[in-house]
PLY file of the C-alpha trace (Angstrom):
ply
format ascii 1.0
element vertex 117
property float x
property float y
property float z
element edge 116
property int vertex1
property int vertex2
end_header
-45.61 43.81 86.98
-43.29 42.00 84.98
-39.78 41.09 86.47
-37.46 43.68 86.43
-34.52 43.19 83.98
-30.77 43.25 85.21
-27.96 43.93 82.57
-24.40 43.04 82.45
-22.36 44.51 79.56
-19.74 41.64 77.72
-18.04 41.67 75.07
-20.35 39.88 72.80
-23.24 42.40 73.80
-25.41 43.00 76.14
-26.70 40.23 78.78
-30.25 40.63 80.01
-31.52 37.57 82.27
-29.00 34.89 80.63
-29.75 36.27 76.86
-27.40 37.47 75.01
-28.15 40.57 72.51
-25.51 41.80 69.94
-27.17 45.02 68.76
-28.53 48.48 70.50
-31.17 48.48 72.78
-33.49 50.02 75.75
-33.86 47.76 78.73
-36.41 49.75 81.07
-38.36 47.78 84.02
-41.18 47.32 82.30
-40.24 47.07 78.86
-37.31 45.84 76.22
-36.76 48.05 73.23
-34.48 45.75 70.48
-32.52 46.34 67.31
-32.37 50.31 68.32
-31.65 52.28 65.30
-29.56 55.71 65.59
-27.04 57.45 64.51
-23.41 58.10 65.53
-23.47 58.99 69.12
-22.43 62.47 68.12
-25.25 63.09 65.88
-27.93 61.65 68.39
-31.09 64.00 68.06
-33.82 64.70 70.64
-35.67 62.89 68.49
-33.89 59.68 69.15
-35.50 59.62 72.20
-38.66 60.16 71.51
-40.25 56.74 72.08
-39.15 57.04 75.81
-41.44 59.81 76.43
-44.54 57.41 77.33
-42.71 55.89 80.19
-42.69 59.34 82.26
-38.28 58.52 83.17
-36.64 60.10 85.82
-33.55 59.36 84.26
-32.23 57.34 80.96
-28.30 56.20 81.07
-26.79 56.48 77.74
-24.00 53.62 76.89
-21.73 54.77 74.37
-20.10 51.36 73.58
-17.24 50.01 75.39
-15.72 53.57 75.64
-17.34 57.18 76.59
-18.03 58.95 74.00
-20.54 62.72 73.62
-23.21 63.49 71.58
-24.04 67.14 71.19
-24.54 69.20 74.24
-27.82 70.72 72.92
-29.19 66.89 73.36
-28.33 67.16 77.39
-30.13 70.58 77.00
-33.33 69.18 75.81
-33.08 66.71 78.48
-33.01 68.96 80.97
-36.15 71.13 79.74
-38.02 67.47 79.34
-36.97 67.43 83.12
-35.48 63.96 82.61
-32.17 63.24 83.45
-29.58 62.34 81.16
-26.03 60.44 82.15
-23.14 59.38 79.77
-21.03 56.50 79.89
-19.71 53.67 78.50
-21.93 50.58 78.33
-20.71 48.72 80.99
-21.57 52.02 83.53
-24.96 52.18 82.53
-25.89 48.32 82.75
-24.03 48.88 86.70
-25.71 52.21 87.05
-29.47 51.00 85.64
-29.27 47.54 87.83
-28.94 50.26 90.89
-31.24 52.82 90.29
-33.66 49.48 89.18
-33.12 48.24 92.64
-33.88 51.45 93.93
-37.40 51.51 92.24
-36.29 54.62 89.81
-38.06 55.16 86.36
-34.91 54.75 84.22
-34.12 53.58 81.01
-30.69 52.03 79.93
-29.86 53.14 76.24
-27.05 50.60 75.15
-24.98 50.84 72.09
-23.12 47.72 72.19
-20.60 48.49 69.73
-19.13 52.16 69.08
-21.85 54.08 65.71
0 1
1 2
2 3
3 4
4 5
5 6
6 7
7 8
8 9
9 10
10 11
11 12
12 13
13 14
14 15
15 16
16 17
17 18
18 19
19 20
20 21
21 22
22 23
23 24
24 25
25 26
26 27
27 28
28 29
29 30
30 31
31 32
32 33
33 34
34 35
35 36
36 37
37 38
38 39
39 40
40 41
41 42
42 43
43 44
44 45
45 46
46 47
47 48
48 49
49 50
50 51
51 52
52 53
53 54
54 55
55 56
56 57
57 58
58 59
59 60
60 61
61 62
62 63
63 64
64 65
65 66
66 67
67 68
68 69
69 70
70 71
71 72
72 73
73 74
74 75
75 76
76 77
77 78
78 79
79 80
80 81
81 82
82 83
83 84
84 85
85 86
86 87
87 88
88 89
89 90
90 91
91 92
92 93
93 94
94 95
95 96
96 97
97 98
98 99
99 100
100 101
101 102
102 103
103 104
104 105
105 106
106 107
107 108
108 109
109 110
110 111
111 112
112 113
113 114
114 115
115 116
């Protein structure tokens, strides 16, 4: 198994083992998804979040920049019938959050915008 990445949110980006990176991405245990494309976090789709569906997640943190911010509630209702959790907060919550539930052993994804859509 590959070692498991920590994240620290700063304001130049996101910091994941030392490296710095400036645009949206999914930091998962096992896996590093860069350069993220969406839309505002208000028009987020289901279908955003697609590629995460291979991983089998108990829970993916959403980071909605350096403030919270919603998306939609039907996107926290499809969520729910996927039977994968689904948390908001601002980026600096969900690298703290994700670094705990890593520890913890948890399938869990950290979706990071760095910068508000």
């Amino acid at each position: 198994m590959p070692p498991r990445p920590s994240s620290t949110a700063t304001p130049q980006g996101t910091e994941i083992r030392r490296e710095t990176f400036n645009g949206n991405l999914i930091v998962m245990p096992e896996a590093l998804i860069r350069d993220w494309q969406l839309p505002p976090v208000e028009d987020l789709q289901p279908a955003d979040f697609d590629l995460l569906l291979p991983y089998d997640l108990e829970v993916i943190l959403l980071g909605t920049g350096p403030r919270q911010r919603w998306p939609a509630p039907g996107l926290l209702d499809v969520m729910r019938q996927r039977n994968i959790g689904f948390e908001v907060m601002d980026t600096g919550a969900a690298c703290r959050t994700y670094n705990i539930l890593m520890a913890d052993q948890r399938r869990v994804a950290a979706a990071l915008i760095v910068a508000a859509s």
